[in-house]
KEZA-153407 format. One record per residue (C-alpha): residue in one letter; x, y, z. Coordinates in steps of 0.5 Angstrom, whole numbers. Each point is the difference from the previous one (the first is absolute). Example, Ala and Ser with C-alpha at 12.3 -4.5 7.8 and 13.67 -1.06 7.14 Angstrom:
2
@aa:A	px:25	py:-9	pz:16
@aa:S	px:2	py:7	pz:-2
END
This chain:
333
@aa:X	px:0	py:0	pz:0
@aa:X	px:5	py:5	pz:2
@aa:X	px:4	py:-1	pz:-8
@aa:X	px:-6	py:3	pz:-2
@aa:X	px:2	py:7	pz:1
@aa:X	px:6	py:-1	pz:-2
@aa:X	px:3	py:7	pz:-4
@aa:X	px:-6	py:4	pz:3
@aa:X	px:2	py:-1	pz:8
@aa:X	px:6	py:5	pz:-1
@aa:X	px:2	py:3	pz:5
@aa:X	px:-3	py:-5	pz:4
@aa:X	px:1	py:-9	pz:0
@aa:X	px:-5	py:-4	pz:-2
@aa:X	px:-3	py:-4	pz:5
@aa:X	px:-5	py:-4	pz:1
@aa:X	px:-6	py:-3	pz:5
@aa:X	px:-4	py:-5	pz:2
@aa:X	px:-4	py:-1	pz:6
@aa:X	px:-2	py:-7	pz:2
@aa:X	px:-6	py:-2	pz:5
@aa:X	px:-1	py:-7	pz:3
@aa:X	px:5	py:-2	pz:-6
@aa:X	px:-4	py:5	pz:-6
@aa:X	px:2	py:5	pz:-4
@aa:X	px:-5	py:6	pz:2
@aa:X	px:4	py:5	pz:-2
@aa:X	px:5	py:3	pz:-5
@aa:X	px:3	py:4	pz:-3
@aa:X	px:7	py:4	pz:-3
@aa:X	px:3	py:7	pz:0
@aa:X	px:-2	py:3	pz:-7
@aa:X	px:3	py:6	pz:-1
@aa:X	px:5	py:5	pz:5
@aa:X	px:-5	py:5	pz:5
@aa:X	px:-6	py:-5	pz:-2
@aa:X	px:-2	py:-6	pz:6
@aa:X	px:5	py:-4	pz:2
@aa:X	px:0	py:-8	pz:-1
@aa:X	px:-3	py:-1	pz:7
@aa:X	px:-4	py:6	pz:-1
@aa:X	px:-4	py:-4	pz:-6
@aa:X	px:0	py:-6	pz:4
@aa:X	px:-4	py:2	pz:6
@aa:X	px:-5	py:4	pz:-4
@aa:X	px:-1	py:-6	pz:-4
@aa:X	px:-2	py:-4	pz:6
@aa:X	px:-8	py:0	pz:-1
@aa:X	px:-1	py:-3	pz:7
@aa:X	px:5	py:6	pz:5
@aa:X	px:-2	py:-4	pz:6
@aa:X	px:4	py:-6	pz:-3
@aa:X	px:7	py:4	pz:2
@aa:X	px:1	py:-1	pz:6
@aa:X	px:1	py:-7	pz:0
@aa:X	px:3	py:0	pz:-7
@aa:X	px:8	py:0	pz:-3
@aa:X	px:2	py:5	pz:-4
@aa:X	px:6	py:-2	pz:-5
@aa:X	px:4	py:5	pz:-3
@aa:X	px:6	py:0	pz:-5
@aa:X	px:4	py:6	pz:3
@aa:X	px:0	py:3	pz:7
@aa:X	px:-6	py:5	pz:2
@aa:X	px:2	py:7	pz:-1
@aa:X	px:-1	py:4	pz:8
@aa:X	px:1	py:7	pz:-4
@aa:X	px:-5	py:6	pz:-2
@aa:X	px:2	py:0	pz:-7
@aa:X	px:-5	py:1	pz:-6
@aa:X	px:-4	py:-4	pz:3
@aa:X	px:-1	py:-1	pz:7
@aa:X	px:4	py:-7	pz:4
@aa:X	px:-2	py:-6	pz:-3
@aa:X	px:2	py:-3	pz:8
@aa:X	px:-6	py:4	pz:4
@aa:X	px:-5	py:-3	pz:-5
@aa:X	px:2	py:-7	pz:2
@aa:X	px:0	py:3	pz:8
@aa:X	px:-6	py:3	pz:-1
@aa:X	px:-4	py:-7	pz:-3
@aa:X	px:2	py:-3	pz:6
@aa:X	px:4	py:-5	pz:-6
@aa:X	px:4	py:-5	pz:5
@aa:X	px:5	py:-4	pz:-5
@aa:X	px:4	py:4	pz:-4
@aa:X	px:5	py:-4	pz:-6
@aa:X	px:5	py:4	pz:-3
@aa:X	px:5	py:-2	pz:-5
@aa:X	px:6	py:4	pz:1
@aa:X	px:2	py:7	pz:3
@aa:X	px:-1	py:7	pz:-4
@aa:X	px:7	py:2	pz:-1
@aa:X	px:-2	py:7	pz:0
@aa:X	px:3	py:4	pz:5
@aa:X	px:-7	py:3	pz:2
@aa:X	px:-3	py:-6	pz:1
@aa:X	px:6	py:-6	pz:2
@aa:X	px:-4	py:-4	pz:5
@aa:X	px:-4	py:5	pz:4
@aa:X	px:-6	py:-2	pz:-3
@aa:X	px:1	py:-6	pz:2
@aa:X	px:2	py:2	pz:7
@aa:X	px:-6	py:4	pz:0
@aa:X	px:-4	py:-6	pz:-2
@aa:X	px:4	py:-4	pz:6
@aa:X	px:-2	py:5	pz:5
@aa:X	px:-7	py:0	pz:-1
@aa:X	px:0	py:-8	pz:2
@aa:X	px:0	py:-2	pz:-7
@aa:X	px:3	py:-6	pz:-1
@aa:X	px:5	py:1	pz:-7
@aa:X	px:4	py:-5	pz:-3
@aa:X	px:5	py:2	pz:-4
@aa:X	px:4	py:-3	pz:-7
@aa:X	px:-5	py:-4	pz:-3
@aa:X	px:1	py:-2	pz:-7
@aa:X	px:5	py:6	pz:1
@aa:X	px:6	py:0	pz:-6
@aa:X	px:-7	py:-1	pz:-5
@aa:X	px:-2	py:6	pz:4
@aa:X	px:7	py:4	pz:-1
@aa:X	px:1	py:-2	pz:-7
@aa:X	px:-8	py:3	pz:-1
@aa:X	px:3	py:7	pz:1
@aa:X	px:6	py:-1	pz:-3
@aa:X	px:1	py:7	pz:-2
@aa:X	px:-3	py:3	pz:7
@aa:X	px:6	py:-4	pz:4
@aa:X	px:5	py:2	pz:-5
@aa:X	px:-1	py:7	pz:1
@aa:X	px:-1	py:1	pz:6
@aa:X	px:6	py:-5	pz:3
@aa:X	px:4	py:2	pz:-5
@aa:X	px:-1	py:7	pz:-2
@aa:X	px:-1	py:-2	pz:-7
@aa:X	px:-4	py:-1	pz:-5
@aa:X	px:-2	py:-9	pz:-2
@aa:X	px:4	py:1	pz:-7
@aa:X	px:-3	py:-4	pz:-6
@aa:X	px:5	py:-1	pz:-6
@aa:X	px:-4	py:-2	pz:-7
@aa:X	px:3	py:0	pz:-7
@aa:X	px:-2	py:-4	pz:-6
@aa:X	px:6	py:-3	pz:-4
@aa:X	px:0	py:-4	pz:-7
@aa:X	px:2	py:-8	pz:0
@aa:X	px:7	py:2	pz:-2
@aa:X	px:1	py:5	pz:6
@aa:X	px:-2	py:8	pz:-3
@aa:X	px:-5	py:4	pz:4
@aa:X	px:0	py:5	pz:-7
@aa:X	px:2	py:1	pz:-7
@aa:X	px:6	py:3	pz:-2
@aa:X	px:-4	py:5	pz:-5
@aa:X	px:-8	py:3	pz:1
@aa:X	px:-3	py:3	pz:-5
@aa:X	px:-5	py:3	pz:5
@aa:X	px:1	py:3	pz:7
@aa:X	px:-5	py:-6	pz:3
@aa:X	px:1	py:-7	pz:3
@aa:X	px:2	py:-6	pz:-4
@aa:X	px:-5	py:-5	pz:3
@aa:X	px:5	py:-7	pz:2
@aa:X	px:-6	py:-2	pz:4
@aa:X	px:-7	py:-3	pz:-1
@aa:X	px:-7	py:4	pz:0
@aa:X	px:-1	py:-3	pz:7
@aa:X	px:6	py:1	pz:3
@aa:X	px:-1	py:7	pz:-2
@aa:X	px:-6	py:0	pz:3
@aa:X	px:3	py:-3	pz:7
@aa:X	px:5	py:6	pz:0
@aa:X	px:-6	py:4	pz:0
@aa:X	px:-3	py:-3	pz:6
@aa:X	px:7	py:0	pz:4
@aa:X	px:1	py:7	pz:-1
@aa:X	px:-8	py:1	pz:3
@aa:X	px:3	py:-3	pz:6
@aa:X	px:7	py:3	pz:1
@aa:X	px:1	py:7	pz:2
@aa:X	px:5	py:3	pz:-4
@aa:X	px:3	py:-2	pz:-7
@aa:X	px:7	py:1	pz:-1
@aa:X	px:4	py:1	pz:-6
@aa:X	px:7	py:3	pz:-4
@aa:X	px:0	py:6	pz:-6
@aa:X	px:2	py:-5	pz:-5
@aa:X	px:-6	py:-4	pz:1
@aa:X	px:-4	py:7	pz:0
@aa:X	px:4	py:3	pz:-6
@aa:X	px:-1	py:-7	pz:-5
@aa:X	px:-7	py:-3	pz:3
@aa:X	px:-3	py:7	pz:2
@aa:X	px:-4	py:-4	pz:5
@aa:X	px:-7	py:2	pz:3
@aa:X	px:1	py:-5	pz:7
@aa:X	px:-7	py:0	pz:2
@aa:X	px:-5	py:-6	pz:0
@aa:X	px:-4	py:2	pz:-6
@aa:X	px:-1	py:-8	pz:-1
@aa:X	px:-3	py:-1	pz:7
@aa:X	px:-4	py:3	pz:5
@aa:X	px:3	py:4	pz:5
@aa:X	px:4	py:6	pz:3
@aa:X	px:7	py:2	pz:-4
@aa:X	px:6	py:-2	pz:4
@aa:X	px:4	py:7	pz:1
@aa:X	px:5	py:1	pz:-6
@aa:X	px:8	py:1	pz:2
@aa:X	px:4	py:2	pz:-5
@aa:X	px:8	py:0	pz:0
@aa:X	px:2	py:6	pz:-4
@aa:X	px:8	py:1	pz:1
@aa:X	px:0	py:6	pz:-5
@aa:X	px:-6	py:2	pz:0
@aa:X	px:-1	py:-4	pz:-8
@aa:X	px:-8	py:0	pz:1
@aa:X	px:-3	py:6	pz:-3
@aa:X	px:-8	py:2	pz:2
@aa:X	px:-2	py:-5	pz:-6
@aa:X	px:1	py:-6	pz:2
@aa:X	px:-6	py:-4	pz:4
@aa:X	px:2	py:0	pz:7
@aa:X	px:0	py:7	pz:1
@aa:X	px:-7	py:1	pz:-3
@aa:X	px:-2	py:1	pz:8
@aa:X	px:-6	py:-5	pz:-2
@aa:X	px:3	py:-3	pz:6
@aa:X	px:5	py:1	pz:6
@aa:X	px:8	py:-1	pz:-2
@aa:X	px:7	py:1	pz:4
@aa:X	px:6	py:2	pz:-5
@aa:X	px:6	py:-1	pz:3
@aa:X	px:5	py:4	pz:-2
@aa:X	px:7	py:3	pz:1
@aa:X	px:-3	py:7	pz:-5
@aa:X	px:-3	py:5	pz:6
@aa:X	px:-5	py:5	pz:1
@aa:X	px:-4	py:-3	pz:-5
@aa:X	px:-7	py:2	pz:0
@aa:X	px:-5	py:-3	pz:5
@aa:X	px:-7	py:-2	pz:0
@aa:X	px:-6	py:-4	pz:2
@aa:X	px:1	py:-7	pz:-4
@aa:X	px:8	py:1	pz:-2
@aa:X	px:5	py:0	pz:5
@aa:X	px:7	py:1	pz:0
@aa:X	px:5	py:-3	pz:6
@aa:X	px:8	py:1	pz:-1
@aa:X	px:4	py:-6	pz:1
@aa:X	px:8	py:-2	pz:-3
@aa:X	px:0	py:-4	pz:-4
@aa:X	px:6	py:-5	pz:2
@aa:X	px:0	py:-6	pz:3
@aa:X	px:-4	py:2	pz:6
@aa:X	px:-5	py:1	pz:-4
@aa:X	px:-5	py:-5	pz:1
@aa:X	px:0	py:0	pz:7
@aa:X	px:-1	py:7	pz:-1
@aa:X	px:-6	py:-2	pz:-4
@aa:X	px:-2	py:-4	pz:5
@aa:X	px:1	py:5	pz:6
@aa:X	px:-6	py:5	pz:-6
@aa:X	px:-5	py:-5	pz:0
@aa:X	px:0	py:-1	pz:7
@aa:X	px:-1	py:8	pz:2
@aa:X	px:-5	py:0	pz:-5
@aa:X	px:-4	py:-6	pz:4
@aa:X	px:0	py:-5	pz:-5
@aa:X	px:-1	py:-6	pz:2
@aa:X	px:1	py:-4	pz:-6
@aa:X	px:4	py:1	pz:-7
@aa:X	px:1	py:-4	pz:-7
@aa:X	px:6	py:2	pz:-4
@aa:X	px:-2	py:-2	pz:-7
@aa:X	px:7	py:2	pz:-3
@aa:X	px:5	py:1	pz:-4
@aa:X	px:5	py:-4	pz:1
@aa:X	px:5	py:4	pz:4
@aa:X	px:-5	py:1	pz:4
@aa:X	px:-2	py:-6	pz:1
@aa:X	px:7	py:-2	pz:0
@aa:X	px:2	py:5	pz:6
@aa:X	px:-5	py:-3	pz:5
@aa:X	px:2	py:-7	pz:-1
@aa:X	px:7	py:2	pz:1
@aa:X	px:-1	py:4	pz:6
@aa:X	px:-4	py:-5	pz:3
@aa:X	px:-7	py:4	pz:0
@aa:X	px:-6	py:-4	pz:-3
@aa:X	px:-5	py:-5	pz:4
@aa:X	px:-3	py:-3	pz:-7
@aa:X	px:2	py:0	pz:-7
@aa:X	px:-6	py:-3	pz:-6
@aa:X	px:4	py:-1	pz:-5
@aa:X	px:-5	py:-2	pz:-7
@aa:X	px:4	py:-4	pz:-5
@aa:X	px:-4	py:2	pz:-7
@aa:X	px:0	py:-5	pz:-6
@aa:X	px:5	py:3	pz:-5
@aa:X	px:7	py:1	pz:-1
@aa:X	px:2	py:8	pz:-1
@aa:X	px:7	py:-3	pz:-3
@aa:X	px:4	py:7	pz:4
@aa:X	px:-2	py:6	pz:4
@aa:X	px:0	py:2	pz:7
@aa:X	px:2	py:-7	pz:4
@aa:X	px:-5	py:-2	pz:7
@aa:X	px:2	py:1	pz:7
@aa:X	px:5	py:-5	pz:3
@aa:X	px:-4	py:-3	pz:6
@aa:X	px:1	py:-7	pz:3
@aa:X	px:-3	py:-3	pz:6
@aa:X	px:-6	py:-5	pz:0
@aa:X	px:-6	py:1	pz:-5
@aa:X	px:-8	py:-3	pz:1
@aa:X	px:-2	py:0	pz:-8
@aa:X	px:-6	py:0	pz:-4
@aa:X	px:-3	py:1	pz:-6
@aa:X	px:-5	py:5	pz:-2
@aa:X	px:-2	py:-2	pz:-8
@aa:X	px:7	py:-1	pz:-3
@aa:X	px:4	py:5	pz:4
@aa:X	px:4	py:-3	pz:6
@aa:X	px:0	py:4	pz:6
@aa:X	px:5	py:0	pz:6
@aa:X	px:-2	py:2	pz:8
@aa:X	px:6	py:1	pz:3
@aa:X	px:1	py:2	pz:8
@aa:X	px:6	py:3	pz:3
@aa:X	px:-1	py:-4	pz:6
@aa:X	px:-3	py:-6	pz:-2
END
């Protein structure tokens, strides 16, 4: 249940919830958007018979938030109805939260079990942990290359993408990027594909734009600075003009830099980023170590010369969508 707003939750975590009685299920539910209900929120509001509560369970994925935020503590309502078992998958790892609305929930003569089903729970949130335990963002690397090994051609006639892969790979690179915060990618990319990045092939809110511009190379033309959807340029070039959709921060572009990348994402709170290329600077993210996953298609064509793919090696889940082949990679598998 909690999967279900994935790419809609942020800020927030997806969580889910379920209310049991007597061994049914009278009550469920699931955080659909950041400042609507909480999972337990929709849970207990399901439950058609409220005197059920105080003899019934209350199961839920990630720990009840004790904090006034958007909405008010999830951990009060529980209070309130009197809900005597509270089974919580994992602890929040948001500062804000981190233990004190189970502490809460303890103090109040409820009885918590903690860490059922937790690494499940963990992996849910993913993208959530990852930020906040790590200062960062989740780093999704995706590219497409050619049975001999190129990501692109040698020559273009047009500034627009040369398709490797299938019409329905390409629609599930739209759906990744609905679920992802950012999208991430290098001048060249830009200058040769001339690239919208949006999510015009699926339903869904477009990722934020970030565009590498070392020098300022991109001109007003070019899609990703039609302010249709918010971007962040980093560059070395200052005092660029600002405004509401297009946003330039400064960095040096030296061996430090994906870290620095990183370090902008993060200010920016953005949980989750998918780098769609090109290969340099896919290339410098595997090099520097700084990656969680790589969906790599594999095309059914030869491209003979041209741009070479990125070097990753590890272990790979496979499967095939039509006559591509497509490879999931983790950094820590």
């Amino acid at each position: 249940m909690a999967k279900n707003g994935l790419g809609t939750t942020y800020p927030n975590p997806m969580v889910g919830s379920v209310i049991v009685h007597d061994g049914k299920i009278i009550g469920e539910g699931w955080h659909r958007k950041s400042g609507e209900p909480h999972a337990e929120v929709n849970a207990v509001n399901s439950v058609k018979d409220k005197s059920l509560l105080p003899q019934s369970t209350i199961y839920v994925s990630l720990e009840p938030c004790s904090h006034f935020g958007k909405t008010p503590p999830c951990c009060d309502l529980i209070i309130k109805h009197k809900i005597p078992n509270v089974i919580v998958g994992t602890v929040d790892p948001n500062s804000i939260v981190a233990g004190t609305g189970i502490k809460k929930l303890q103090e109040n003569g409820i009885n918590v079990t903690l860490g059922i089903l937790e690494k499940e729970c963990r992996e849910l949130n993913k993208r959530f942990f990852i930020f906040h335990n790590e200062k960062r963002p989740y780093i999704i690397l995706k590219w497409a290359e050619s049975l001999d090994g190129f990501i692109a051609p040698v020559k273009k006639e047009k500034k627009e993408p040369v398709w490797i892969s299938n019409v329905f790979s390409r629609q599930l690179t739209h759906k990744w990027r609905s679920e992802e915060q950012a999208i991430l990618v290098g001048t060249n990319t830009v200058l040769d594909d001339n690239p919208k990045l949006d999510v015009r092939d699926w339903s869904g809110k477009n990722p934020v734009r970030v565009i590498l511009d070392r020098e300022g190379k991109i001109t007003d033309d070019y899609f990703v600075k039609d302010e249709k959807t918010k971007t962040i340029i980093i560059t070395e070039q200052e005092n660029l003009t600002v405004t509401e959709n297009c946003i330039y921060e400064n960095a040096i572009f030296d061996i430090r830099l994906t870290k620095t990348i990183v370090h902008i994402l993060y200010k920016y709170g953005l949980q989750s980023v998918i780098i769609e290329g090109g290969r340099h600077t896919l290339q410098s993210f595997i090099d520097a170590g700084l990656w969680d996953e790589a969906r790599v298609f594999t095309g059914n064509m030869h491209l003979k010369e041209g741009t070479k793919a990125p070097v990753l090696s590890g272990n790979f889940h496979v499967k095939n969508i039509k006559e591509d082949q497509f490879k999931l990679y983790y950094s820590h598998d």
